[in-house]
C-alpha positions as CSV (number, residue, x, y, z in Angstrom):
1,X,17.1,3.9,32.7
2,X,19.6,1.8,34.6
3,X,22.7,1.4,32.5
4,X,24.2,-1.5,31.8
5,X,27.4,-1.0,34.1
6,X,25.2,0.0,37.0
7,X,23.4,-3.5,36.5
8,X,26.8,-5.1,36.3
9,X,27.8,-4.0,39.4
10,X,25.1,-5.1,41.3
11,X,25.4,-8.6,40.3
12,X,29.1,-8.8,40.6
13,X,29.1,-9.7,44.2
14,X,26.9,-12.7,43.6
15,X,28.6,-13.9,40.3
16,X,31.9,-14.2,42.7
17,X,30.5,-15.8,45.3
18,X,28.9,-18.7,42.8
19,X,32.2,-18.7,41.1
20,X,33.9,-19.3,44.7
21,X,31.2,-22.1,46.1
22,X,33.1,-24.9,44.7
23,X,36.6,-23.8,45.9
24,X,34.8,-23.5,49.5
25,X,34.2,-26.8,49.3
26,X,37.4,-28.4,48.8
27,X,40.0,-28.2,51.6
28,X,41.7,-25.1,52.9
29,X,45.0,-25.7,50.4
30,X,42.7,-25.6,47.5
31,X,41.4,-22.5,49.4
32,X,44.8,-20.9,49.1
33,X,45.6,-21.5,45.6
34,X,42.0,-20.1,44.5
35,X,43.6,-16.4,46.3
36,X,45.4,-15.7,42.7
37,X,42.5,-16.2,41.3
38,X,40.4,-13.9,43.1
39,X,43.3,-11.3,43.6
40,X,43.3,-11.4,39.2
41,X,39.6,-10.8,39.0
42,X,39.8,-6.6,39.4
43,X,41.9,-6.8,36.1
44,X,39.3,-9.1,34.1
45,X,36.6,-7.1,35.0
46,X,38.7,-3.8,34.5
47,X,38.5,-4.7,30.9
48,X,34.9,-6.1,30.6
49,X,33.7,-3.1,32.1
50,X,35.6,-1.0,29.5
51,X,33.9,-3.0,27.0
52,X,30.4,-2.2,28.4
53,X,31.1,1.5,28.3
54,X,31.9,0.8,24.8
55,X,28.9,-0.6,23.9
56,X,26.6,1.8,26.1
57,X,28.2,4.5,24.3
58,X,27.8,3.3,20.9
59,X,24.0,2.7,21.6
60,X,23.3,5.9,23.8
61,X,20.6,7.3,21.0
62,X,18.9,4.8,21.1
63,X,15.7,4.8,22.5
64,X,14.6,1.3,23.5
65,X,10.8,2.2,23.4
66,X,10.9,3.1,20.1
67,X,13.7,0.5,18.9
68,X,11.3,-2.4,20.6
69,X,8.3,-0.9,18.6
70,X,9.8,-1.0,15.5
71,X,11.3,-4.8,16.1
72,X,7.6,-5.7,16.6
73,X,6.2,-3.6,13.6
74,X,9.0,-5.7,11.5
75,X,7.8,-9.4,12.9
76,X,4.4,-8.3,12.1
77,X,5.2,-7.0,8.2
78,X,6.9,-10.2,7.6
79,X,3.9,-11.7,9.5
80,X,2.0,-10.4,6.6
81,X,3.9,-12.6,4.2
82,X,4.5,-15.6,6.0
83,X,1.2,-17.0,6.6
84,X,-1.1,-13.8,5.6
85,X,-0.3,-13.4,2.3
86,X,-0.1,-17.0,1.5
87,X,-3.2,-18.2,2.9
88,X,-5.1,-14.6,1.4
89,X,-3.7,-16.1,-2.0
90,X,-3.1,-20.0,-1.2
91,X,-7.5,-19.9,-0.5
92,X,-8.1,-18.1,-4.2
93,X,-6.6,-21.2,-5.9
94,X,-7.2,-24.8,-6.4
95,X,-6.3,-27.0,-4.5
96,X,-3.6,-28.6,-7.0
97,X,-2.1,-24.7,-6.6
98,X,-2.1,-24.1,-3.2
99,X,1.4,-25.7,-2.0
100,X,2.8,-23.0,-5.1
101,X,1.8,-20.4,-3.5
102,X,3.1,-20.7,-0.5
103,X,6.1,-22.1,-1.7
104,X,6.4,-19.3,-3.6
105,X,6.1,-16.8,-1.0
106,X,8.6,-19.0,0.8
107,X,11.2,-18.9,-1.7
108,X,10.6,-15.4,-2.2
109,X,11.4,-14.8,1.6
110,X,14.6,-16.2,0.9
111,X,15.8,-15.2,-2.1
112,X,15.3,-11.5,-1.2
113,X,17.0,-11.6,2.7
114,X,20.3,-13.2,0.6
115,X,20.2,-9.8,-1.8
116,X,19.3,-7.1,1.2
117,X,22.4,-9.1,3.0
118,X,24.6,-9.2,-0.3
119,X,23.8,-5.6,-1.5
120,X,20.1,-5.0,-1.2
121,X,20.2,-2.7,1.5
122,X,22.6,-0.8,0.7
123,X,21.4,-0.1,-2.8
124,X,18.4,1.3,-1.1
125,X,19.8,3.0,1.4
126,X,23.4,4.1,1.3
127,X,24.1,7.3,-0.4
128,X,24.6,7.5,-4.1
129,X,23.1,9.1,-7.3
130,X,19.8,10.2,-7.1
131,X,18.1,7.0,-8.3
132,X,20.2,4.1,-6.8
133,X,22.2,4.0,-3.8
134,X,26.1,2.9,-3.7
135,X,27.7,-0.7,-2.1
136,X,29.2,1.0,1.0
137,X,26.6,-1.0,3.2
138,X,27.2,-4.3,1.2
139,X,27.3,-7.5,3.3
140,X,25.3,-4.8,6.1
141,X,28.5,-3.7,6.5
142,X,28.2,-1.1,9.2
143,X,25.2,-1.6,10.2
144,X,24.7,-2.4,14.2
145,X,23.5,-1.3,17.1
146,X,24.2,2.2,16.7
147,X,21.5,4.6,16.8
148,X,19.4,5.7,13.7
149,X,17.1,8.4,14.5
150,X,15.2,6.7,17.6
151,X,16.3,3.1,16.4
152,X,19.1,1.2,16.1
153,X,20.8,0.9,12.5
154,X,20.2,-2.9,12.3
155,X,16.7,-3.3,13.5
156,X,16.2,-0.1,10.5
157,X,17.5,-2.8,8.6
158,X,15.9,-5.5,9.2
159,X,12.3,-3.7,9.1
160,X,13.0,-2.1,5.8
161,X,13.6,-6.1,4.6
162,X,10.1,-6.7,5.5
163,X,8.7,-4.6,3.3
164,X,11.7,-5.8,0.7
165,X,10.1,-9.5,1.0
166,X,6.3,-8.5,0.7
167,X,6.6,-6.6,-2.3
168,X,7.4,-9.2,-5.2
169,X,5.3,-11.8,-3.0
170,X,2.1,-9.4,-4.1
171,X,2.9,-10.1,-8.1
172,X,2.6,-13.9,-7.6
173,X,-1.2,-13.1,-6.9
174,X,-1.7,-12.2,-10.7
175,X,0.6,-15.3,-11.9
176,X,-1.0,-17.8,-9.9
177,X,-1.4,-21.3,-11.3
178,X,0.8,-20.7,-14.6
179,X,4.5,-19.8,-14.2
180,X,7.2,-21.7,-13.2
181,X,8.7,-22.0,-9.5
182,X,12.4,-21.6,-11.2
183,X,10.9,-18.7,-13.1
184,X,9.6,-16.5,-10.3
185,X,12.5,-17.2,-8.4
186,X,14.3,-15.6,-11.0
187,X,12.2,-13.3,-12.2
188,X,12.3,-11.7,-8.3
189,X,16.0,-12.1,-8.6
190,X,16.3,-9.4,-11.4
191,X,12.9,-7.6,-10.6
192,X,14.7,-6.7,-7.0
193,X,17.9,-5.2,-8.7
194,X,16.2,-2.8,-11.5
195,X,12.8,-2.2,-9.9
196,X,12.8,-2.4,-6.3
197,X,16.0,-1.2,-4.7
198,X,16.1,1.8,-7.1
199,X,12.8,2.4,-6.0
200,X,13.1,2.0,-2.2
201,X,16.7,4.6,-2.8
202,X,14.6,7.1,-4.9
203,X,11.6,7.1,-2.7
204,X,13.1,6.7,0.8
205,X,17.1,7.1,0.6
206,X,19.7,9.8,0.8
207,X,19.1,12.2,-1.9
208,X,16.3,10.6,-4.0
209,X,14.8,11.6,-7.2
210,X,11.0,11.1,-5.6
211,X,12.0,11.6,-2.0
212,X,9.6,15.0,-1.4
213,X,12.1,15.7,1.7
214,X,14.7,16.0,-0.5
215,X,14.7,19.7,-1.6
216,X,16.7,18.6,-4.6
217,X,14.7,16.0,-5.6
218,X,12.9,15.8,-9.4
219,X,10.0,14.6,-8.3
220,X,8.7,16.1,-4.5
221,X,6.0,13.0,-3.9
222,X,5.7,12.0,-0.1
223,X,4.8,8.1,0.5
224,X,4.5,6.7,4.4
225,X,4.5,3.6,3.7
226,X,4.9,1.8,0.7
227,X,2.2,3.2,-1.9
228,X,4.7,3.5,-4.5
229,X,7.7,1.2,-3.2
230,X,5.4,-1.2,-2.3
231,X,1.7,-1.5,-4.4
232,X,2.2,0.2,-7.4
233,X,5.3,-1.2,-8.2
234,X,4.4,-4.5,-7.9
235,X,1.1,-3.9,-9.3
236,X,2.0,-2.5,-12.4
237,X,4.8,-5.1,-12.8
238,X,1.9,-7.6,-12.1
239,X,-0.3,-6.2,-14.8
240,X,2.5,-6.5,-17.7
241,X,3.5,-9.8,-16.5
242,X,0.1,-11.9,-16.7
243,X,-0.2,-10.1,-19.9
244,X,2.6,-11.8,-21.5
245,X,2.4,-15.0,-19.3
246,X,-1.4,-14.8,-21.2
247,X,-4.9,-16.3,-19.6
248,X,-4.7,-20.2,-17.6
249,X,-5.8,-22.7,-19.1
250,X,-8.6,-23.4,-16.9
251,X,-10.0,-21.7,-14.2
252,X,-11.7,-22.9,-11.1
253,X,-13.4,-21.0,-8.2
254,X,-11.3,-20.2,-5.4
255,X,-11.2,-23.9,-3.1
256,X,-10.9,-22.2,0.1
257,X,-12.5,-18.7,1.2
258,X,-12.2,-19.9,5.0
259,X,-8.4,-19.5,3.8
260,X,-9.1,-16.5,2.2
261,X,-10.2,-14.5,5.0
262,X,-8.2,-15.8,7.6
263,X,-5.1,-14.6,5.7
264,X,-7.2,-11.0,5.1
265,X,-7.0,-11.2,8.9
266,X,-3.5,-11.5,8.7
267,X,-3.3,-9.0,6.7
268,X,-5.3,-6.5,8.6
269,X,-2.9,-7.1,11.7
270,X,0.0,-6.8,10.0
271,X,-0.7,-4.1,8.4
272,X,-0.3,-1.7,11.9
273,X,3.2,-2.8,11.3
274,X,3.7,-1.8,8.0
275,X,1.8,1.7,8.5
276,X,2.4,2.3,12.4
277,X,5.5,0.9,12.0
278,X,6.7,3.5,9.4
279,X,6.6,6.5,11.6
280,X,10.1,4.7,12.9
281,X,9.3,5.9,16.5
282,X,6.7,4.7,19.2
283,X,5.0,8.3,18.7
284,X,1.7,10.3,18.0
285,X,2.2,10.0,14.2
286,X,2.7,5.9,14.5
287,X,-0.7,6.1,16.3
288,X,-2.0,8.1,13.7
289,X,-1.4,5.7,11.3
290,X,-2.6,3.0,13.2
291,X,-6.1,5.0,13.8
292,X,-6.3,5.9,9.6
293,X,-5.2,2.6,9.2
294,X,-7.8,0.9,11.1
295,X,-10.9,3.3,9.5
296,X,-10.3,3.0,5.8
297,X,-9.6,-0.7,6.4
298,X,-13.4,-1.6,7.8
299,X,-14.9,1.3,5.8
300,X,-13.1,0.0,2.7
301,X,-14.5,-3.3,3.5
302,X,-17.7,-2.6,4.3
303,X,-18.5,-0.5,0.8
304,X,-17.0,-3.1,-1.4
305,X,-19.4,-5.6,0.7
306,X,-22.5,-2.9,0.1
307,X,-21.3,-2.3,-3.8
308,X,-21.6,-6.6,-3.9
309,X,-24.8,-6.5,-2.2
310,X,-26.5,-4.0,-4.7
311,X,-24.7,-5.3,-7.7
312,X,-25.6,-9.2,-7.2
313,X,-28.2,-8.9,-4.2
314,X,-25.6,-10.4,-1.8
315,X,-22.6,-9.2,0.5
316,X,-19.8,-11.8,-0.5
317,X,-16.9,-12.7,2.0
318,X,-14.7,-12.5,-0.7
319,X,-15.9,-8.7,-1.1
320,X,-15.3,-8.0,2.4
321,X,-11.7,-9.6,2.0
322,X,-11.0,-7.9,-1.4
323,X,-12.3,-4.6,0.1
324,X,-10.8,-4.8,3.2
325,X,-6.7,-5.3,1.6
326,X,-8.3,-2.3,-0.9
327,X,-8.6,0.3,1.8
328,X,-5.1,-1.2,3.3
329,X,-3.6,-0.7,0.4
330,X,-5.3,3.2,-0.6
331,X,-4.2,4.0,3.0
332,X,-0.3,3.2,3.1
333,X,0.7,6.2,1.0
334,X,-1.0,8.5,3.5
335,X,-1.4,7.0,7.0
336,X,0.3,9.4,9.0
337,X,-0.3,12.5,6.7
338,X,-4.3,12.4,6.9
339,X,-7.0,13.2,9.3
340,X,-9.7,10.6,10.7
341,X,-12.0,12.2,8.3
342,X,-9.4,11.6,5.6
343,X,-8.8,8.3,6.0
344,X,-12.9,7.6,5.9
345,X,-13.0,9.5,2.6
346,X,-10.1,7.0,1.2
347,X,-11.6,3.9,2.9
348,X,-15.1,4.9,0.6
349,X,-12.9,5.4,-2.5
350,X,-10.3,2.2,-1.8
351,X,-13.8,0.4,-1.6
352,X,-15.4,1.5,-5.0
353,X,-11.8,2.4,-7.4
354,X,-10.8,-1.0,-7.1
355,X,-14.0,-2.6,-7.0
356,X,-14.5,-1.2,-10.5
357,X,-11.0,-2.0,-11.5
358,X,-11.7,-5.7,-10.8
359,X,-15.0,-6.2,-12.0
360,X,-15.2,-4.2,-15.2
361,X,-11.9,-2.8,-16.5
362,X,-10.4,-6.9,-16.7
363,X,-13.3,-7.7,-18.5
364,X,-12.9,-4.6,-21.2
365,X,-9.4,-5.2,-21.5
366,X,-9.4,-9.5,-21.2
367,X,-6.2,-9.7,-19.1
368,X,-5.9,-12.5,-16.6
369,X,-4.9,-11.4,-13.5
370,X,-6.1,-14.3,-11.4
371,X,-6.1,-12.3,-7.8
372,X,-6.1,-9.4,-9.0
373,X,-3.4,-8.0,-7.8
374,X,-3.1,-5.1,-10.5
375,X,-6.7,-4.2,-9.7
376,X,-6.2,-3.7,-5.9
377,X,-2.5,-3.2,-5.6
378,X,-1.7,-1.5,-8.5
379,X,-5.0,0.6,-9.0
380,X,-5.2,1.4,-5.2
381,X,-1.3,2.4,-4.8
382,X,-2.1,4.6,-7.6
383,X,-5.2,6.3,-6.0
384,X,-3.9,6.4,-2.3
385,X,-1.0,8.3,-3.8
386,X,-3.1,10.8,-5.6
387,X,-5.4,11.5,-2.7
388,X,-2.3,11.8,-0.4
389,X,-1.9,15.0,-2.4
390,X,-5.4,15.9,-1.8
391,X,-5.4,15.2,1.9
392,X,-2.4,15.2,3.6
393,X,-2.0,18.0,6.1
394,X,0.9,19.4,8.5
395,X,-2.0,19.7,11.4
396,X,-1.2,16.0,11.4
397,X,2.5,15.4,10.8
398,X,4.0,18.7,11.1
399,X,6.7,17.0,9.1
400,X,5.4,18.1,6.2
401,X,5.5,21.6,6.6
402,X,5.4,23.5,3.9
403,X,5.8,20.2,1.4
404,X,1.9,20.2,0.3
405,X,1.8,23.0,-2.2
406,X,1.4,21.7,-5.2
407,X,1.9,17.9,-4.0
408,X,-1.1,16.8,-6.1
409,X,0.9,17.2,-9.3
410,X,3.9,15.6,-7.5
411,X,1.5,12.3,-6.6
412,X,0.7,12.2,-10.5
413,X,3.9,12.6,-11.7
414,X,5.1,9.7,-8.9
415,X,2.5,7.9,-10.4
416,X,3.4,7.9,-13.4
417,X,6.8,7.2,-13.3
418,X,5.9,4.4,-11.0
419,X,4.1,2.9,-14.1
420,X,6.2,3.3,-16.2
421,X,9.3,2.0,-14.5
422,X,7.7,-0.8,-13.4
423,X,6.1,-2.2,-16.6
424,X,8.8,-1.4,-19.0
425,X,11.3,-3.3,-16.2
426,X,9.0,-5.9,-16.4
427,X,9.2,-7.1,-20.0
428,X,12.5,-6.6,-20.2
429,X,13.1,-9.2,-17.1
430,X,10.1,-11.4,-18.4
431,X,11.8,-12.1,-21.8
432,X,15.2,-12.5,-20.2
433,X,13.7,-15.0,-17.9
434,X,11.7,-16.5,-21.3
435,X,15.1,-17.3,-22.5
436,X,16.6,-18.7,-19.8
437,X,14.5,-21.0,-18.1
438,X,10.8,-20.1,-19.5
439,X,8.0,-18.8,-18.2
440,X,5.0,-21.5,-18.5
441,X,5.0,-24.9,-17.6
442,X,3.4,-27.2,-20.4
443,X,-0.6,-27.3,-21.0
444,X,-0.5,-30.9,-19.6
445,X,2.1,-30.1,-16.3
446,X,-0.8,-26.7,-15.6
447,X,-4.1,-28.8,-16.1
448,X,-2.3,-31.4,-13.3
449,X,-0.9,-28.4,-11.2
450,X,1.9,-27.2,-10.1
451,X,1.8,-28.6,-6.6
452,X,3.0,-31.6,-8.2
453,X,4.8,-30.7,-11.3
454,X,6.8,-28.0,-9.0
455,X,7.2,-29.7,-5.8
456,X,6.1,-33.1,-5.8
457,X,3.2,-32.6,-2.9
458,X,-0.4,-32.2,-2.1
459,X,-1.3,-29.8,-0.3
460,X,-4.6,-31.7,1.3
461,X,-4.3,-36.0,1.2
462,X,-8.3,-37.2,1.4
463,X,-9.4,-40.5,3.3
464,X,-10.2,-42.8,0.3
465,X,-11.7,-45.5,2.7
């Protein structure tokens, strides 16, 4: 690689002789008094050299494959967001919903890059206690080009904020249409602090409880990329809070499934970043993940589809969709842990688990979880994590070396401390944010739609000629 002083030295000579051109053109007294000029430019550049060496130094482990990589995997998570997300979700509601929704996951973008700035990121990754991380990174204070591993400290930082924006933007799929935009906003607010952060730090960070390369850890789970950070969390958290939000008022079929699956698209591309991406090096085990990734992704699809087509005698778009973000999500825990083979077994199982979860067990238990977010998220976090304890193997990610014994009982117990983090976190915050704002708008402000009562727009404005 040619460094950065070698590159500066080569273009020195021309970057004189432009800076001289104008002197040349004036007469020859102007050409004597630019001599000082000239004679002071070894000094200057003397001292902007030092500062290069300074900079090469600090940014010598870097490797700029890897760091450019992992810049792209981050554009593509928040791709995910900001439109996948919001047009998967935006096509599910009506169309007196859909500017909610993507305001929604606007705000939510926002909101969470001010805490990862303020504190986030350093709660979740700085070293502290075994379940939440300490303020010496407030503010991102330290955090630059230096090398971090293969990356550089900052762009760490700003792919690990990605995955801190996606994950409360997942719960609005199972609120849609009935809460408050001042409500979710503050409902993330809090949610971030005491379920997310403490999450990221115990699953991810220096020393944490679930972190299964922590050999002092109380819980030795391994997660890729987000199965419990990411799904469960904000699935179970979405489960408890439709529950006490309670059932809409009305319900329409979705007004958009062109929407629907251009945002699954969306989805499907971002998701290389958020599984490839999490190897956190342009190597064999980010291609790994992007292969599993890719497998239980159309397989997932494809057996939701078939499970439609036996069940109601007709493959539905909106089963290849639903399937599709199913085997996605049953995938993240284990995408660079697990074979080809592996990842076809967990595309069949992210196909039929959740399919089950959100056709039968809503019905038996009459919650209202209007995109079922708990069903796929929540259900298929939980079974991706349990059948990265089945499947995942050192042949693949000799990482894991001598970490599967007994990681099936670690998955459970991650499981199930996932849960119940995450949905007694959530009525806590829900009944704060009861208080202080409230949660519903009234019967008459839902029935006309929050597009309006929210925001004061349409989202489509038809010819009435």
């Amino acid at each position: 690689m040619i460094s950065i002083r070698s590159r500066f030295m080569k273009l020195l000579p021309a970057f004189l002789l432009a800076a001289a051109l104008p002197l040349l053109a004036q007469d020859s007294s102007a050409t004597v008094v630019a001599e000082p000029a000239v004679a002071a430019a070894p000094a200057v550049d003397s001292a902007l050299l030092a500062r290069i060496d300074a900079l090469e130094a600090a940014a010598s482990g870097v490797d700029s494959g890897s760091n450019a990589f992992i810049m792209i995997c981050a554009a593509l998570v928040l791709f995910m967001t900001l439109p996948g997300l919001a047009l998967f979700y935006g096509g599910l509601v009506r169309t007196k919903n859909m500017l909610s929704v993507l305001a929604q996951c606007m705000g939510i973008a926002g909101v969470v890059g001010l805490l990862w700035w303020a504190f986030g990121y350093s709660l979740a990754f700085s070293e502290g206690s075994p379940f939440v991380g300490g303020l010496s990174m407030a503010f991102l204070n330290g955090v630059n080009g230096e090398a971090s591993g293969k990356i550089s400290h900052s762009t760490f930082s700003m792919f690990q904020l990605m995955f801190a924006i996606i994950t409360p933007a997942l719960i609005v799929g199972a609120i849609a249409e009935r809460m408050k935009y001042s409500a979710v906003l503050l409902f993330v607010v809090l949610w971030m602090i005491v379920v997310y952060f403490p999450m990221a730090h115990m699953v991810w960070g220096p020393g944490g409880f679930l972190n299964g390369f922590n050999a002092e850890a109380g819980i030795k789970a391994l997660d890729f990329a987000g199965g419990t950070v990411v799904h469960m969390s904000s699935g179970w958290s979405a489960l408890a809070l439709c529950i006490i939000l309670g059932k809409r008022n009305s319900i329409g079929a979705p007004h958009s499934l062109v929407l629907t699956m251009v945002g699954t698209g969306i989805l499907w591309v971002g998701w290389y970043g958020f599984n490839a991406g999490s190897a956190l090096a342009a190597d064999g085990i980010a291609a790994q993940a992007f292969m599993t990734t890719t497998l239980a992704a159309a397989i997932a699809g494809l057996t939701w589809a078939l499970v439609d087509w036996i069940r109601l005698g007709k493959p539905t778009v909106l089963g290849f969709c639903s399937g599709i973000v199913g085997g996605l999500v049953t995938i993240t825990p284990a995408a660079g842990f697990v074979t080809a083979n592996g990842s076809v077994i967990i595309g069949i199982l992210g196909g039929v688990v959740p399919y089950f979860a959100v056709t039968y067990l809503k019905k038996w238990l009459k919650y209202d979880d209007a995109l079922d977010t708990f069903g796929i998220h929540g259900v298929g976090g939980a079974l991706g994590a349990i059948l990265t304890g089945v499947l995942a193997t050192s042949s693949v990610n000799p990482g894991i070396e001598g970490l599967t014994e007994g990681l099936v009982l670690e998955q459970i117990k991650a499981v199930v401390f996932t849960a119940v983090l995450s949905i007694v976190a959530t009525v806590i915050i829900a009944y704060i944010v009861k208080v202080v704002v409230g949660l519903r708008p009234s019967k008459d402000e839902e029935l006309q739609g929050l597009d309006q009562v929210d925001h004061g727009e349409a989202a489509y404005h038809y010819d009435e000629a």
